[in-house]
N, C-alpha and C positions, 0 to 999 in steps of 0.2 A: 580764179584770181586769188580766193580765201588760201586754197590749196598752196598758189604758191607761193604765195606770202609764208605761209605755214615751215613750208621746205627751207625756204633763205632762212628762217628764223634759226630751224635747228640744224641749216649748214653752219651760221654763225658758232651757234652754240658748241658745236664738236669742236671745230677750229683752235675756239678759245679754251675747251677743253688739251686739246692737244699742247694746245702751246704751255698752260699752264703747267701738264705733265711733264714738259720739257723742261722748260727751267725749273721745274722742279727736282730732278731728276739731278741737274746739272749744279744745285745748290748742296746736295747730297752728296755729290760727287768730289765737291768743292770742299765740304765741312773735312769728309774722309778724307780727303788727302793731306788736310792741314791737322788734324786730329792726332793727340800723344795716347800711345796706348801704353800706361805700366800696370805692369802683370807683379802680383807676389808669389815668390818662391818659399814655402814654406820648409825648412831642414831640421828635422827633430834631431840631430846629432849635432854637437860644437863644430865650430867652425875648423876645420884641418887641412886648410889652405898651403899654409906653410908648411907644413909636414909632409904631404903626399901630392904626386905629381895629378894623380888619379884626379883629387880631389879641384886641384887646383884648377885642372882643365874644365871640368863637370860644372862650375860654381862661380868660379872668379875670370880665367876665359873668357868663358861661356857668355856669362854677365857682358861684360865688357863689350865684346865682339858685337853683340847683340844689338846695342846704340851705336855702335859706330857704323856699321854695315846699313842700318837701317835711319841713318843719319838726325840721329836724336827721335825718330817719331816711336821707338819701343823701349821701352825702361824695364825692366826687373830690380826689384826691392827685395832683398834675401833676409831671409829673417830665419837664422840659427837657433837650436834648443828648443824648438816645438815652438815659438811665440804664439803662433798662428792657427796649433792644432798639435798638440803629443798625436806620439805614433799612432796609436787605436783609432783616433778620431780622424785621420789625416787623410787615408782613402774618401770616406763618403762625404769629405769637409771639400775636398778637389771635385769629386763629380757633383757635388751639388752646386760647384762653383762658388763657395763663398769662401776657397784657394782657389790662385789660378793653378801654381806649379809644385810640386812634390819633389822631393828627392827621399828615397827610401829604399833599405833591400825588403820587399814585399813580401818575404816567404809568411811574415806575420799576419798577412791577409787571404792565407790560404783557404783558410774555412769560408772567406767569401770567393774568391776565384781560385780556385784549386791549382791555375795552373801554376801559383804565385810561387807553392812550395818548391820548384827549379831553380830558384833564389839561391837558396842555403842548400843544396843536396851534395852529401858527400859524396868525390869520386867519381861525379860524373864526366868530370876535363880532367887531363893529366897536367893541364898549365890553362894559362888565361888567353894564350895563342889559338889552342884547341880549341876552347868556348867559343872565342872570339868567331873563328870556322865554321864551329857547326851553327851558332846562333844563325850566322849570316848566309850560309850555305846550304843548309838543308830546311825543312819547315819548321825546325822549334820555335825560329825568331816569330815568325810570321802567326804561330800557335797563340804562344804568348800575350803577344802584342794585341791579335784580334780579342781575344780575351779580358781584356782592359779595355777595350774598346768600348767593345757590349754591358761592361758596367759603366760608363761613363765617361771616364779617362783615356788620354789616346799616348802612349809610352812613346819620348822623343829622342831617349840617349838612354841605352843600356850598357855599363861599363863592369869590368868584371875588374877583382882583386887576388891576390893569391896569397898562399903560404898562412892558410886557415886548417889549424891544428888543437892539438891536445895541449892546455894549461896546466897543471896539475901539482898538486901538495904530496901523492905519492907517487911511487915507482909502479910505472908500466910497461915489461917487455915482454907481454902475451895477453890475447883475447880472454884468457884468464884471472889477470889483473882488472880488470875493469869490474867485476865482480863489485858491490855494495855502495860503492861510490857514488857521491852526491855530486851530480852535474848542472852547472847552469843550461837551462836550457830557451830558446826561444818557441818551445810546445810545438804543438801540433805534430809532423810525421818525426820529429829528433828522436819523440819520445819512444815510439818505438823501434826506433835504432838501438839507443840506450837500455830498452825494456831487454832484449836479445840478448846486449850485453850483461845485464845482470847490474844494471846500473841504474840508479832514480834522476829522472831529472828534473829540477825545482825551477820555475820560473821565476826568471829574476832580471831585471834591467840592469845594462851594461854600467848604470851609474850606481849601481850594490855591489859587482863584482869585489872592488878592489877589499872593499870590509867584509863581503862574504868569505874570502878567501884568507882576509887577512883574522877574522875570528873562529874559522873552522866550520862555518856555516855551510858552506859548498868545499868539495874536495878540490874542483877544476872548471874548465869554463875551455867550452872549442870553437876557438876566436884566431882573428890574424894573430900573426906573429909582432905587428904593428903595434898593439896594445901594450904589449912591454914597456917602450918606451912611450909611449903617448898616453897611456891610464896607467905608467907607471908600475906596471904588475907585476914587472920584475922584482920589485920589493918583497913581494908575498907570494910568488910563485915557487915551488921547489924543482921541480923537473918539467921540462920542454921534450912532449914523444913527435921525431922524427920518424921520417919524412911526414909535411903537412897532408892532412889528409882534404882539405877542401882549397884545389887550387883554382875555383873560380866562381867564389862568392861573389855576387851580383848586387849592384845597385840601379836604378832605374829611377828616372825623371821622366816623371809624367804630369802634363798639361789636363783640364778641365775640356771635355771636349765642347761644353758653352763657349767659355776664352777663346778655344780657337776658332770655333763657327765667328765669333764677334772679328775677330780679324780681317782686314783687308786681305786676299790671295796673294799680293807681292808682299805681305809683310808673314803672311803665313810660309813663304816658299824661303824667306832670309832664316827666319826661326829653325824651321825641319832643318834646312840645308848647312847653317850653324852647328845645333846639335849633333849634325851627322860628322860634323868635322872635328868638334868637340870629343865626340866620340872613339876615332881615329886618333888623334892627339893621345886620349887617356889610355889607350892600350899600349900604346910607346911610353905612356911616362907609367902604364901597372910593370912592368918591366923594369924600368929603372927602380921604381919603390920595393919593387921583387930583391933585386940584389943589394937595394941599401939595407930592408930590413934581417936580410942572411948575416950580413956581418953585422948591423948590431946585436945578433944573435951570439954570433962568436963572440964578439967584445966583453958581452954580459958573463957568456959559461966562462971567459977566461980569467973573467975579475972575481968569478966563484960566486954569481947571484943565484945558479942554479946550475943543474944537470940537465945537459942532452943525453937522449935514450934513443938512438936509431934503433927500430924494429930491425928486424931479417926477412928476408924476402919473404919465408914461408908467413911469417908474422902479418907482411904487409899484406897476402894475399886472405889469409882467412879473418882481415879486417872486413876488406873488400867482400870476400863472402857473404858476413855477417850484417852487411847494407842491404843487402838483395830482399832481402826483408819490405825495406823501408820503401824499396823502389818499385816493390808490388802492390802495396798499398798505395802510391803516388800514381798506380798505374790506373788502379783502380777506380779512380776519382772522377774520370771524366776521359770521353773519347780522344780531345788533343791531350791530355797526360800518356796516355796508354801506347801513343802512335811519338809520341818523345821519349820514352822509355827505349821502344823499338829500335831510334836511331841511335840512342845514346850504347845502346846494347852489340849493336851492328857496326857501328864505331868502334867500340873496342876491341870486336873480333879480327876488324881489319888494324890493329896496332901493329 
């Protein structure tokens, strides 16, 4: 009789265990659904919204689309000019989560994920079409991306730029010119590009350029063509060498992969699936910003702010050369660099 009294007791007891776990469960459920999540996007660069399509898509879009799709429960707060964390600090400031979201071109964090230096690499895409193809097409996307992963961060829109070239105070129409000249550079594998060339290159933020150049401090700086007009550097530039040689310099927003574990899965699937579209959007509008910044280009040599210098073929090709360099070292680094190398290399054979 003890016995079953005993049993009813702790049939009672599971029961009301049960049930408590239920409405528990269902209060949980309840909080999460009605719960606002705003995430900060940290952008160590000024705001250039109005200026480029690129940008526009990546940042302000993006922004937007983002509450509206998700019908107010997901906010992003954009905070331009580092507020939240300068470039250096902005990697480990996202994975440790205390950013949620980055915008940055990463090549700056190659010394911690190697694979990052695919960012800035000269000559790897012949347009931002190309990149666009093989990121998405072959394994580099997927390289990449796992790579940022395993530090922390999970990359949710990679958009590429183009008509990233030579700045420069002298004349260059040979691998021979480039001899002693002082280059801005963003370090790491540039430098030995540069070394090759017979060239130094001095580290310096895009916010020293314009009085680097304008006091004789640095000779040149291998940036868009966009910088002209948007930092101005047409003022202080003397010659513009054609054709660009980096036509798809990279940017990359990436997410805290804590922020996104903290996420509901329907609000995780509107963000990716946003980004991705965001994404698509920006490579029609790097195209358009492609041909507006050609003819501001024209507009500038016509008004005599500066000299264009088209290389010649043979020019363009022992530039190309002289990278090979830079892309053994890249290769170097790590098993996904070395096996992106390969495609990038097998790609070109099939142009």
């Amino acid at each position: 009789m003890k016995n079953s009294k005993n049993l009813i007791i702790i049939g009672l007891l599971l029961m009301c265990m049960i049930v408590v776990t239920a409405c528990g469960g269902k209060a949980t459920q309840t909080v999460n659904k009605d719960k606002v999540f705003t995430l900060d996007l940290n952008i160590p660069a000024p705001d250039n919204s109005a200026n480029s399509k690129v940008q526009y898509y990546s940042y302000k879009w993006f922004v937007e689309e983002i509450e509206k799709r998700s019908e107010g429960r997901m906010k992003i707060n954009v905070y331009f000019n580092g507020q939240l964390a300068q470039l250096p600090e902005l990697l480990d400031a996202t994975a440790s989560g205390s950013v949620d979201l980055g915008y940055v071109t990463t090549s700056f964090y190659g010394d911690l994920i190697p694979e990052a230096f695919i960012t800035n690499m000269p000559l790897w895409a012949k347009d931002v079409n190309e990149a666009y193809d093989l990121w998405h097409n072959t394994e580099i996307g997927e390289i990449y991306n796992n790579a940022f992963k395993e530090y922390g961060v999970t990359p949710i829109m990679n958009n590429f730029v183009g008509n990233g070239g030579w700045l420069l105070n002298k004349p260059v129409h040979s691998v021979e010119d480039m001899k002693g000249l002082l280059v801005a550079t963003f370090g790491g594998l540039f430098n030995t590009w540069l070394k090759g060339l017979g060239a130094t290159g001095v580290d310096m933020p895009n916010a020293d350029w314009y009085d680097g150049m304008s006091r004789g401090v640095i000779d040149g700086i291998p940036t868009s063509y966009s910088t002209l007009k948007n930092l101005k550097l047409n003022e202080v530039v003397d010659y513009v060498i054609a054709p660009p040689f980096n036509n798809a310099l990279m940017l990359t927003m990436f997410i805290s992969n804590k922020t996104l574990e903290e996420l509901p899965k329907n609000l995780q699937d509107i963000l990716l699936e946003t980004a991705k579209e965001a994404e698509t959007n920006a490579l029609q509008g790097s195209n358009e910003d492609s041909e507006k910044v050609l003819k501001e280009v024209k507009e500038f040599e016509k008004a005599k702010a500066f000299e264009v210098i088209t290389l010649s073929k043979e020019e363009e090709q022992r530039f190309y050369d002289s990278v090979q360099p830079m892309w053994d070292e890249f290769a170097s680094l790590s098993e996904g660099n070395a096996r992106i190398i390969e495609i990038i290399r097998e790609n070109r054979k099939e142009r």
